[in-house]
C-alpha positions in Angstrom: -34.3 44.5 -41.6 -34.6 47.4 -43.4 -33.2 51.3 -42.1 -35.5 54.1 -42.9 -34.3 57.3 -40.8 -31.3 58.1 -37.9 -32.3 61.3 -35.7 -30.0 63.0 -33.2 -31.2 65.2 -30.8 -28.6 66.8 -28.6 -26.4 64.0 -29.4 -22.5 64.6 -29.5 -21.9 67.5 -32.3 -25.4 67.0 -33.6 -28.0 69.4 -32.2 -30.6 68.5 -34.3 -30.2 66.1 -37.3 -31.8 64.1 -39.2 -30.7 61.4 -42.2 -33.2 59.4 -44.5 -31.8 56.0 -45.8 -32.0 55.1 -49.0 -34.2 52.0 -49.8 -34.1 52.0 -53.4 -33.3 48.3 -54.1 -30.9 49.1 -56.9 -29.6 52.4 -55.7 -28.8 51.3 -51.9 -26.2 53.3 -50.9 -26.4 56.2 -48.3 -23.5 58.2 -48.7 -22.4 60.6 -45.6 -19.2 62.8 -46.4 -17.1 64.9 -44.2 -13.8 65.8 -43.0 -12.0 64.5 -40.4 -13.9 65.6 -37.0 -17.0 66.2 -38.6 -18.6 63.6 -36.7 -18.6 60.6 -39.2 -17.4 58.4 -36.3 -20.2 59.3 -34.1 -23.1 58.4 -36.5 -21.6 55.4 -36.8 -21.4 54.8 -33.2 -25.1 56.0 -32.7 -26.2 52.6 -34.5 -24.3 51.1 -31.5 -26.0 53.1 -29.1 -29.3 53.4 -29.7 -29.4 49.4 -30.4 -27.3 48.5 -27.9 -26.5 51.2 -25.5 -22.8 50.9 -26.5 -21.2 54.3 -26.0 -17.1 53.8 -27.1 -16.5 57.9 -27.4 -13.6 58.9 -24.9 -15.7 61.5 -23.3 -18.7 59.7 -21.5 -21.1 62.9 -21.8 -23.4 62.5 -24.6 -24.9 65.5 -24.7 -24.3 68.4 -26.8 -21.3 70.6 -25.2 -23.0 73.8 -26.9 -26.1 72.9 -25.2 -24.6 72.3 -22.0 -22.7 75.3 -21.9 -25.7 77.7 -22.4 -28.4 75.2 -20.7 -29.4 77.5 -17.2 -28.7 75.7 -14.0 -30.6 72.7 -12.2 -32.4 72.2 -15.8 -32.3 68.8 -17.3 -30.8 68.2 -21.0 -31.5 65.0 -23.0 -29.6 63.0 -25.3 -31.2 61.1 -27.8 -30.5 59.1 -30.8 -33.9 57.7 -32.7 -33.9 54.7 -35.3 -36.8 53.9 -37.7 -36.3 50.6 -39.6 -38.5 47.8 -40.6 -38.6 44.5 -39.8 -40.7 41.5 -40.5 -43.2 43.7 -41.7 -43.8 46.0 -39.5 -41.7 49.4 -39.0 -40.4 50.1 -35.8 -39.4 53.4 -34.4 -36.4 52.7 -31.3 -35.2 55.2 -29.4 -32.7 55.6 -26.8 -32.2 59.0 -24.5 -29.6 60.0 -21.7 -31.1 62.7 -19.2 -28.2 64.9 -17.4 -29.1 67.6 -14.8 -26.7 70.6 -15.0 -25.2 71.0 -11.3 -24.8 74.8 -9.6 -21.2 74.6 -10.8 -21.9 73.6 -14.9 -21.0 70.3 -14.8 -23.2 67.6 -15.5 -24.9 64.4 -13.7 -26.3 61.5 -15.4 -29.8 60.3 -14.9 -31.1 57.0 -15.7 -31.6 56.4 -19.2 -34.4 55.5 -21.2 -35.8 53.0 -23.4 -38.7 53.4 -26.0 -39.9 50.8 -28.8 -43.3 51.9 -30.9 -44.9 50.0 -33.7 -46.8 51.4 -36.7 -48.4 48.4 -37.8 -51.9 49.2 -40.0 -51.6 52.9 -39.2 -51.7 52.5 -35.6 -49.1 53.3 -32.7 -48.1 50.0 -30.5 -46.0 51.2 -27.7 -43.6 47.7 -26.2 -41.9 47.4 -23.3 -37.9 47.6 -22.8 -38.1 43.8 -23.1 -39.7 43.8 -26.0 -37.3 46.6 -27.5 -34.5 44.7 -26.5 -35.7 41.0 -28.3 -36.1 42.8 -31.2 -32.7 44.8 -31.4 -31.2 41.1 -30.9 -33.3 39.6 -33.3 -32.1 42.0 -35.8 -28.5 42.1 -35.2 -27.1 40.1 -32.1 -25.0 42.8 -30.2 -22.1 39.8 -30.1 -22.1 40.0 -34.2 -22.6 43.7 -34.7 -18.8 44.0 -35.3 -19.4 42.8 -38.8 -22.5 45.1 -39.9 -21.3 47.9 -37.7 -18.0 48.5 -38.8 -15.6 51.0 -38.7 -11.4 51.0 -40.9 -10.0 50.3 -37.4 -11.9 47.1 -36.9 -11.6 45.9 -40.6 -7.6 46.4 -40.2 -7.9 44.3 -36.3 -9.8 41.9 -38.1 -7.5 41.9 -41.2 -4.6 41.0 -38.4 -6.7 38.6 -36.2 -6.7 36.2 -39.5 -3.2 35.9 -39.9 -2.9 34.8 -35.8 -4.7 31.5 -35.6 -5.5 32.2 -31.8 -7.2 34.8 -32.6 -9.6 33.7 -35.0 -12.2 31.7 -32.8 -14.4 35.0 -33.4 -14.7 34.2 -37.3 -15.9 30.6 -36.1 -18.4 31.9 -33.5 -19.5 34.3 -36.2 -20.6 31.7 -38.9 -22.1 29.4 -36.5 -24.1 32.1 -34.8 -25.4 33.2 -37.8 -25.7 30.5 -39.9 -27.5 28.2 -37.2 -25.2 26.2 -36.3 -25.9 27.5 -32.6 -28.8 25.4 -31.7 -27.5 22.2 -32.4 -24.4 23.1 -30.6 -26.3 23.7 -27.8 -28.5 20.7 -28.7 -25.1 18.6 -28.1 -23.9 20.2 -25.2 -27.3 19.9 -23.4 -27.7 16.0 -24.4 -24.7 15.7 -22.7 -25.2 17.4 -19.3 -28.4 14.7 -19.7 -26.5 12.1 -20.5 -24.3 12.5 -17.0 -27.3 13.2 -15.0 -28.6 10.3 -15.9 -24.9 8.2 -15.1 -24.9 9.9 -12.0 -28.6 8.4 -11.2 -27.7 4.7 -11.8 -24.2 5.5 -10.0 -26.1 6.0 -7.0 -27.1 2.4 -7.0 -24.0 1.2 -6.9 -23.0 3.0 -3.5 -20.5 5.7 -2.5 -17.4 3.9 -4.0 -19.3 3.6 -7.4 -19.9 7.7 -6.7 -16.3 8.3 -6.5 -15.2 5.8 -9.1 -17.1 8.0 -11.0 -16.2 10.9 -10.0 -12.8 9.8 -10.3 -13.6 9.1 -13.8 -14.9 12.2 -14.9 -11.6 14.3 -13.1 -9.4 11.8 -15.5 -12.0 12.8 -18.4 -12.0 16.4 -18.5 -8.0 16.4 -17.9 -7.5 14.2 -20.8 -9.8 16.9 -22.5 -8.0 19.7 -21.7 -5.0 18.0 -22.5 -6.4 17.4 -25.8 -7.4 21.5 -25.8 -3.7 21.7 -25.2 -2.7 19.8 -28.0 -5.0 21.5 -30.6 -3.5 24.8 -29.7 -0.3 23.5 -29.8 -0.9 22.2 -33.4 -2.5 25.3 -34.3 0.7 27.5 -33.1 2.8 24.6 -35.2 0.8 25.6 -38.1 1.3 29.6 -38.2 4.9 28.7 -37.0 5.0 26.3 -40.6 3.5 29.2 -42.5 5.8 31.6 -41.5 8.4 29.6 -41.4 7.6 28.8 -45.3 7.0 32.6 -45.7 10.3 33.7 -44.5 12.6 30.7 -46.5 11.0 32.1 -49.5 12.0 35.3 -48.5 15.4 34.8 -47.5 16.2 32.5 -50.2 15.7 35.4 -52.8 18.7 36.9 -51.6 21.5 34.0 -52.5 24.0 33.6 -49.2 22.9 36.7 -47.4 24.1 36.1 -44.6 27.7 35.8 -46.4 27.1 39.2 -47.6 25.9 40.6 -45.0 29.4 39.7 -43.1 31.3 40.3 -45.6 29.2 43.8 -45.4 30.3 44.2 -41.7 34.1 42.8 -41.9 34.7 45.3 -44.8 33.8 48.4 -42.4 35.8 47.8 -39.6 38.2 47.3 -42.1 37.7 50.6 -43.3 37.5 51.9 -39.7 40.8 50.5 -39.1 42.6 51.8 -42.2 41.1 55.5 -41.3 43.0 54.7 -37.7 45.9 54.0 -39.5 46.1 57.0 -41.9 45.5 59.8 -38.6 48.3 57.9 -36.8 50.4 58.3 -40.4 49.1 61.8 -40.9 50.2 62.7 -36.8 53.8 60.8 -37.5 54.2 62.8 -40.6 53.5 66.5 -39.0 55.6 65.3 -35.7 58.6 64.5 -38.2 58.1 67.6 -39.7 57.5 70.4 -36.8 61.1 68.7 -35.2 63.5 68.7 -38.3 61.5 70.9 -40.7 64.1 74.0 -40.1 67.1 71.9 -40.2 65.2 70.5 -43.5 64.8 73.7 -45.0 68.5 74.8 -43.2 70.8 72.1 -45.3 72.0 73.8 -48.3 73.0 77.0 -46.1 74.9 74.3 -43.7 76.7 72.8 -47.1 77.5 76.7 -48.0 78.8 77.2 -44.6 81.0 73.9 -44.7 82.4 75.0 -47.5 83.7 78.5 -46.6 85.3 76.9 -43.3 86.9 74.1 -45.6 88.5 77.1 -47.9 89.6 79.2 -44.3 92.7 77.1 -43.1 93.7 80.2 -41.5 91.3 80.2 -38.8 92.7 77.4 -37.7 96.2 78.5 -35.8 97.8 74.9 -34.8 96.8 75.5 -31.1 93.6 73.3 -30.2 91.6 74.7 -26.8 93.1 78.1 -27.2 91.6 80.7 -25.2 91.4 84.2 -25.0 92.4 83.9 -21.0 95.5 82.1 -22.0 96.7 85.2 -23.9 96.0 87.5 -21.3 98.2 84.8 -18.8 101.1 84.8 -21.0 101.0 88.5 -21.6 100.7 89.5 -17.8 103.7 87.2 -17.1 106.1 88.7 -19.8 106.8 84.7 -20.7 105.5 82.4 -23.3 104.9 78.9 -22.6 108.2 78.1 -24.3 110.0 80.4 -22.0 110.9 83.2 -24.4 110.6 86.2 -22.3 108.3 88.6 -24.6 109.4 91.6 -23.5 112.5 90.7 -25.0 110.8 89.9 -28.3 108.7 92.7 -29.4 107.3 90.5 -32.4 106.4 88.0 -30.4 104.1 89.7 -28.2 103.0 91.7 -31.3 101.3 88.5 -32.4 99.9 87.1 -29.3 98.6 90.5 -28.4 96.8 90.5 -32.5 95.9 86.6 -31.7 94.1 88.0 -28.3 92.2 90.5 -30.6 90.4 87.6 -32.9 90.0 84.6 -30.7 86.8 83.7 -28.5 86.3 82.8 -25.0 86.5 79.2 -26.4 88.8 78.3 -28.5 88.3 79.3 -32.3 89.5 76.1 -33.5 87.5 74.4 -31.1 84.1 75.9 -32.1 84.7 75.4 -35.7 85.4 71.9 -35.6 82.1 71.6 -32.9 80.6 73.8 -35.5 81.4 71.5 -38.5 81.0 68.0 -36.9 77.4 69.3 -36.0 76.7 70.8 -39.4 77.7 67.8 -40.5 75.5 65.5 -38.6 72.6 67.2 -39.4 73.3 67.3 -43.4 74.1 63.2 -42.9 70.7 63.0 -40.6 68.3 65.0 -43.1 68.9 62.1 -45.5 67.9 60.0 -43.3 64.9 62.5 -42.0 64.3 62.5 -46.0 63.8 59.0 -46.5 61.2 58.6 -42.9 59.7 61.4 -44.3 59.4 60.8 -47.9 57.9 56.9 -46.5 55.3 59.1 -44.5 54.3 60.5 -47.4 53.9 57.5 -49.0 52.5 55.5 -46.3 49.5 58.0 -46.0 48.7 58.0 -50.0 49.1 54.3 -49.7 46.7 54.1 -47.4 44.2 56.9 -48.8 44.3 55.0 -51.9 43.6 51.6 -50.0 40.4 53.4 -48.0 39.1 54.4 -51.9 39.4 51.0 -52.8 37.7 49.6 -50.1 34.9 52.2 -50.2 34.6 51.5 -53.5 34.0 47.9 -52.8 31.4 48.4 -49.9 29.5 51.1 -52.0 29.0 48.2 -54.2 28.1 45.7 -51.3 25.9 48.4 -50.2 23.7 48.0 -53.5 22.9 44.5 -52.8 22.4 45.1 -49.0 19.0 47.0 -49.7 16.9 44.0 -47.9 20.1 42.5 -46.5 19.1 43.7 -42.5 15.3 42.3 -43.0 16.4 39.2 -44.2 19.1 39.0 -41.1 16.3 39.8 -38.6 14.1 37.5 -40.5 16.8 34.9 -40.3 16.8 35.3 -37.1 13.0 34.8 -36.5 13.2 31.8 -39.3 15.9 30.4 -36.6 13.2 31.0 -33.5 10.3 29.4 -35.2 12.0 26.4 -36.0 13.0 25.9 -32.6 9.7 26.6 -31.5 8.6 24.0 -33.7 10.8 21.5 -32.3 9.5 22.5 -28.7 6.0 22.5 -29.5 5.9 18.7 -31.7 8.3 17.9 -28.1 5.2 19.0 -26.0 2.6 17.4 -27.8 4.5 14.0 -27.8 4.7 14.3 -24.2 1.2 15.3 -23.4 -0.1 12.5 -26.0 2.3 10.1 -23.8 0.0 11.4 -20.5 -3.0 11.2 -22.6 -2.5 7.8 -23.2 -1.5 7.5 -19.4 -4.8 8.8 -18.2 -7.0 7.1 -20.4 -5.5 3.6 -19.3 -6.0 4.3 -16.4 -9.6 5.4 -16.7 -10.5 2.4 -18.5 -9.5 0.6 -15.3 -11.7 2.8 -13.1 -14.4 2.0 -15.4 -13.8 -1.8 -15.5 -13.8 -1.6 -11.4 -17.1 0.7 -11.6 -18.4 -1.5 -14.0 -17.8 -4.7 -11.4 -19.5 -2.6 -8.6 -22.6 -1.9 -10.4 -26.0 -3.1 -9.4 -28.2 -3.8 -11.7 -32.4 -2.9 -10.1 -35.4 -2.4 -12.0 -34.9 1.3 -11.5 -31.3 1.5 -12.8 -32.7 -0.7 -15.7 -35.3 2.3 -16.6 -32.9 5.0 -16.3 -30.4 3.2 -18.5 -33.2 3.0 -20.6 -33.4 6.5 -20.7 -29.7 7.0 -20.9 -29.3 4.6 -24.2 -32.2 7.4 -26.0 -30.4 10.4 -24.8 -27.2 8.5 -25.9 -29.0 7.9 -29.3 -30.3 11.2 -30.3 -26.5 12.7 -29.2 -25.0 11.0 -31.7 -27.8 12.1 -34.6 -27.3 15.8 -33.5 -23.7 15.2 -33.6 -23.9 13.8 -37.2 -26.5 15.9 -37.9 -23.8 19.1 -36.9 -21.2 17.5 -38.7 -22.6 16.8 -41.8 -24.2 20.6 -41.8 -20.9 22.0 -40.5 -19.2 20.7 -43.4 -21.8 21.7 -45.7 -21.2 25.1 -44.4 -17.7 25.3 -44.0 -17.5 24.3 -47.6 -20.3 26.8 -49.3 -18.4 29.6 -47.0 -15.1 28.8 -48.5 -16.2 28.6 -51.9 -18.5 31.9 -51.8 -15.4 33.8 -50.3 -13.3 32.6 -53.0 -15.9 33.8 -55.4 -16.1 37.4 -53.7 -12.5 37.6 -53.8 -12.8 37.4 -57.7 -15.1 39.5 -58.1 -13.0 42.3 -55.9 -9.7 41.3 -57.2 -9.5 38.9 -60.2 -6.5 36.6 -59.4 -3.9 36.7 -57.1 -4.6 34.3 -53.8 -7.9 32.1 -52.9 -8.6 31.1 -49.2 -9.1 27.6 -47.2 -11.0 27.4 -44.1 -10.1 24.7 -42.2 -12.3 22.3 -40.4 -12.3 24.8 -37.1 -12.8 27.4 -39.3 -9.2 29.0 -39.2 -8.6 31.0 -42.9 -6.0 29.8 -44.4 -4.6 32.3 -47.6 -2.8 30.5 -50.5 -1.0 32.9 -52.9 -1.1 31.2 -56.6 2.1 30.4 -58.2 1.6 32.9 -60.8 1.9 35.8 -58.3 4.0 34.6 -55.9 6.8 37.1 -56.8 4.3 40.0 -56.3 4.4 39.4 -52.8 0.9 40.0 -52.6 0.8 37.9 -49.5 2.3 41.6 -47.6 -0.4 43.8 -48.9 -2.4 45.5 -46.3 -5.8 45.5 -48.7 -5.7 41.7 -49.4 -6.6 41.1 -45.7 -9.1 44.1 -46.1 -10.7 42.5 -49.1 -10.6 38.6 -47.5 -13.3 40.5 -44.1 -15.1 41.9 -47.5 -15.5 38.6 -49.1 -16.1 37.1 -45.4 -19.1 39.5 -44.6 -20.2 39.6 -47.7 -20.3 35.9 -47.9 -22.0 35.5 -43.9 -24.6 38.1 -45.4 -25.6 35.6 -48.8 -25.6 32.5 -46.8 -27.7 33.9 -44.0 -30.2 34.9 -47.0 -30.3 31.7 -48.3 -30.6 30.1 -44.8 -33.9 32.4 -44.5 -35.2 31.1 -47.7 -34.9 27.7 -46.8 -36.3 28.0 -43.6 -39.5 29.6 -45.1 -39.2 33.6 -43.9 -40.6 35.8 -46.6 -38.2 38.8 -45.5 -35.0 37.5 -45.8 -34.5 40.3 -48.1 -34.0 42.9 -45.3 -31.9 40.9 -43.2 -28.6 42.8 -42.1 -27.4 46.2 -43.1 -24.0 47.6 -43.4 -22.9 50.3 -41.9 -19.3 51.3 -42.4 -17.5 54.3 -41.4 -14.0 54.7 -43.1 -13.4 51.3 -45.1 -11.2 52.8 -47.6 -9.1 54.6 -44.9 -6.0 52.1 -45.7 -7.1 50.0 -48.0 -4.7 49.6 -51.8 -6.8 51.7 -54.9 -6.3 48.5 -56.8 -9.1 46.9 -54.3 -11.5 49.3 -54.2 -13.3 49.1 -58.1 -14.3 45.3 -56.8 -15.3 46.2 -53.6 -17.8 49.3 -54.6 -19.0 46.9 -57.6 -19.7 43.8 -55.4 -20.9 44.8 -52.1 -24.3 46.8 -53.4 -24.8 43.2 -54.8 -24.7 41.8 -51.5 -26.1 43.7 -49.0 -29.7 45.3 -49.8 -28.6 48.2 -47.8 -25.5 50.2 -47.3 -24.9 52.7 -45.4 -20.7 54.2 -45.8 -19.4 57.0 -44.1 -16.6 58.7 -45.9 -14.1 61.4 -46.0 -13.3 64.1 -49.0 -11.0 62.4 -50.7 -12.2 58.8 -50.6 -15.7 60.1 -51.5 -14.7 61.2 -54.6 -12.4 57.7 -55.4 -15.8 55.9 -54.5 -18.5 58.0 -56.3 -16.1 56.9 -59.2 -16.5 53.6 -59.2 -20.1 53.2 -57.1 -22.3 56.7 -58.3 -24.8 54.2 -60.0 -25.7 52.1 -56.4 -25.9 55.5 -54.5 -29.7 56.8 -53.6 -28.8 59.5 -50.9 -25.8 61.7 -50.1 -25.7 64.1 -47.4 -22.3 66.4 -46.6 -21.5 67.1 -42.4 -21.1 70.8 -42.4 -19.7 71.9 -39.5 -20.2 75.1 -37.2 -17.2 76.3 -35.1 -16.2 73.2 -32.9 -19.5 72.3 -31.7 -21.9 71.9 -33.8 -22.3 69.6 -36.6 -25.1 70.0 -39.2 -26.3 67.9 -42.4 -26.9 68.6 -45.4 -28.3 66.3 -48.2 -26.7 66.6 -51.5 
């Protein structure tokens, strides 16, 4: 199959467009360039639409919004999307058109869409019906395999991740059979089985209704035991990605010696430092508290000495009578008498003095407030030692422990520098830790259900001895066992016949991927497929420490090497099988490849898959435009640029 032309009429952004394909055999590429929201997407998805009537846009309309906004009421707009390709010879024009009738209140109603297929064989105009259209749409690419010529950088990156999950990759096995004819005698098998039981079921019947149900019996045991075996291939599959990342993940934790250590160590260290920061604001708060309660008797001392002193050097102020009071006097004086019974009026000296002493003494005692004075002063000069001392360990205590915190944060800072991949490898640790036990569980189930396997087929052999001791054996049942032992017969060819071409495929796909992969990328990794098709990558020795395994582009340029290889052997299967235009078999179409894929890819890709496919047809923004004309301008035949006009329009230009 060969694309000539891609016409949109009304379609999405595209008012009225139009886009020849190149179909220059050595310059094959069709270029399309826009920014993002051109509509890049869309012309992609009109491949899908007018083929298959696949419409995956969020907004179900079709139709041109600047159309249907000026479009007058109760008139009927038309979407369509026309494809012009050749194929076996002839060149086919398919179109596909969606009718809409604009309603009173400017929305829009869908009519039934339409179909058209027309042939321009010798010059003339061969109209076919839908059916016809149809056929040859799945003849050219079957609408179950047009994920791999249709493609888009989201489905490369899904398929990129579907290789890496073995439950997920029954769609590359369905792939190469489908396309490689492996189909037919899949079905061949299948079919000579469902012959094979309707013709048990026929001599059954000879045997009576407990033969029946024997059988029956027989073939409830039979397809348990199978889906038990289903069951155990799943389970062995999950074992295997569990082993491979498992294997992955041991490598990677191993590179960091006793991580887990560390990464304690790590953790112990900062609460340690948490705690010592707890410790310096309680040292810091007992240090101010000290100070705000003695800090003026602290900064009193030497003036308490001074005063000490001066009351040492007054003996006078002391006169001999303790608790002497100013009250006392004034007793003594009222009563003419001293305590000693002089009379004082009789003794004018006497009263002289008393009368000066009642002059300079205090309501309390003179002697009494000096002694209460000194014996205080006193305390507090002895106590501000010891205030000194608490305060002077304070001081201490807080510098010791700033001093210990800088250590410490000296020490983790260093940690710190070898904790760079210390968290992944903990929670990797931690997934290493499930896998394993998911190991053990899984090889625990399959032991189990190959115990009830071997349970179920004892005890169908049983049923089939019994059956076998029922049977009756009539010229009838003779013929149809007869019949039964060639079905039986040409089973087993097809089945050894599938094998043997199975494995001639599997092989050739295998080694033609491995091939692509260096010619896109020259060393680094080569691929096994399995015998149920699961891709398998193995990441040489000499690389291993690249971790080339983690990049995004290897998986993008494996579903390179995988198409690209589906495309050469389905070639080479048309040559064998005698068709003259294998050469136009299969298209790509690709809309945003490069999107996410590593630079160091792309040179191989651009070089290789011109080689492959006769016809290419990439959609591409700006920027990666101008990294592929770089390495691809000599396999490009047409460019066009999406120009677009305001938001709703879209037009192209060629180049």
């Amino acid at each position: 199959m060969r694309l000539i032309s891609l016409e949109l009429t009304n379609f999405r952004q595209y008012l009225n467009a139009k886009i020849d394909f190149s179909t220059d055999q050595k310059k094959n590429v069709t270029l399309i360039t826009g920014e993002m929201g051109a509509g890049k997407s869309t012309l992609e998805q009109a491949f899908r639409y007018v083929l298959y009537g696949i419409s995956e846009f969020g907004n179900t309309e079709l139709i041109n919004n600047k159309l249907k906004n000026t479009a007058p009421i109760n008139q009927v707009i038309t979407a369509q999307v026309k494809l012009t390709f050749e194929f076996k010879g002839s060149e086919y024009t398919i179109s596909r058109s969606q009718p809409y009738l604009k309603l009173p209140n400017s929305s829009l109603i869908a009519q039934g869409p339409k179909l058209s297929l027309i042939e321009i064989k010798d010059g003339n105009v061969i109209p076919h019906k839908d059916e016809f259209a149809l056929k040859i749409a799945s003849q050219m690419i079957p609408k179950q395999l047009s994920d791999y010529f249709f493609i888009d950088g989201e489905k490369i990156e899904k398929m990129s991740k579907n290789m890496a999950d073995d439950s997920k990759q029954d769609d590359f096995a369905r792939v190469v059979k489908s396309i490689l004819g492996l189909n037919y005698l899949a079905k061949t098998v299948e079919h000579l089985k469902s012959v094979e039981k309707i013709y048990n079921k026929e001599i059954d019947k000879f045997g009576g209704d407990k033969v029946l149900k024997l059988s029956d019996r027989i073939d409830e045991i039979s397809t348990d035991i199978s889906l038990k075996n289903q069951s155990i291939n799943d389970y062995e599959n999950q074992r295997e990605t569990y082993l491979r990342e498992i294997k992955q993940l041991d490598e990677r934790i191993r590179s960091i010696p006793d991580a887990e250590k560390l990464q304690k160590e790590f953790n112990d260290r900062a609460k340690l430092i948490e705690s010592k920061h707890g410790e310096l604001e309680q040292a810091k708060t007992n240090y101010f508290a000290s100070n705000n309660i003695n800090f003026i008797y602290f900064l009193g001392t030497p003036l308490i000495k001074n005063a000490m002193d001066v009351l040492r050097s007054k003996g006078d102020l002391d006169f001999g009578i303790p608790n002497l009071h100013s009250m006392t006097i004034d007793h003594l004086l009222s009563t003419g008498t001293c305590i000693c019974g002089q009379k004082l009026n009789e003794n004018p000296s006497s009263r002289a003095r008393l009368e000066y002493l009642r002059t300079i003494v205090p309501p309390q005692s003179a002697s009494m407030a000096i002694n209460t004075y000194i014996k205080d002063a006193k305390f507090r000069v002895e106590s501000q030692e010891t205030v000194l001392s608490m305060h002077r360990n304070n001081f201490k205590e807080i510098r010791k422990l700033n001093h210990e915190i800088d250590q410490l944060e000296r020490e983790q800072s260093l940690l710190n520098e070898q904790m760079g991949e210390i968290s992944t490898i903990v929670e990797e640790k931690k997934k290493y830790d499930f896998y394993v036990k998911q190991v053990v569980l899984i090889e625990s189930n399959i032991k189990k259900i190959t115990k009830e396997i071997g349970v179920l087929e004892n005890d169908r052999e049983l049923l089939r001895e019994e059956k076998y001791s029922l049977k009756k054996v009539t010229k009838a049942s003779e013929k149809i066992s007869e019949y039964l032992d060639y079905v039986t017969f040409i089973a087993d060819q097809v089945k050894n016949r599938y094998s043997q071409k199975e494995e001639i495929v599997r092989t050739e796909l295998e080694k033609n991927i491995n091939k692509y992969l260096r010619d896109m990328y020259k060393e680094g990794f080569r691929v096994e497929i399995t015998k149920n098709y699961k891709i398998r990558v193995h990441v040489e020795e000499a690389v291993e420490g690249d971790n080339i395994d983690k990049s995004m582009g290897q998986g993008y340029v494996i579903i390179f090497a995988f198409i690209s290889s589906v495309i050469k052997m389905a070639k080479e299967k048309f040559i064998s099988d005698g068709d003259d235009n294998y050469q136009e078999f299969y298209p790509l179409v690709m809309d945003a490849p490069l999107s996410n894929i590593d630079i160091g890819f792309i040179p191989g890709i651009c070089d290789t898959l011109p080689k492959i496919a006769e016809q290419i047809i990439i959609f591409l923004n700006e920027k990666d435009s101008e990294i592929y004309r770089r390495f691809a301008d000599g396999t490009i035949g047409e460019h066009y640029k999406l120009v677009t006009i305001g938001h709703l329009e879209t037009q192209v230009t060629e180049v």
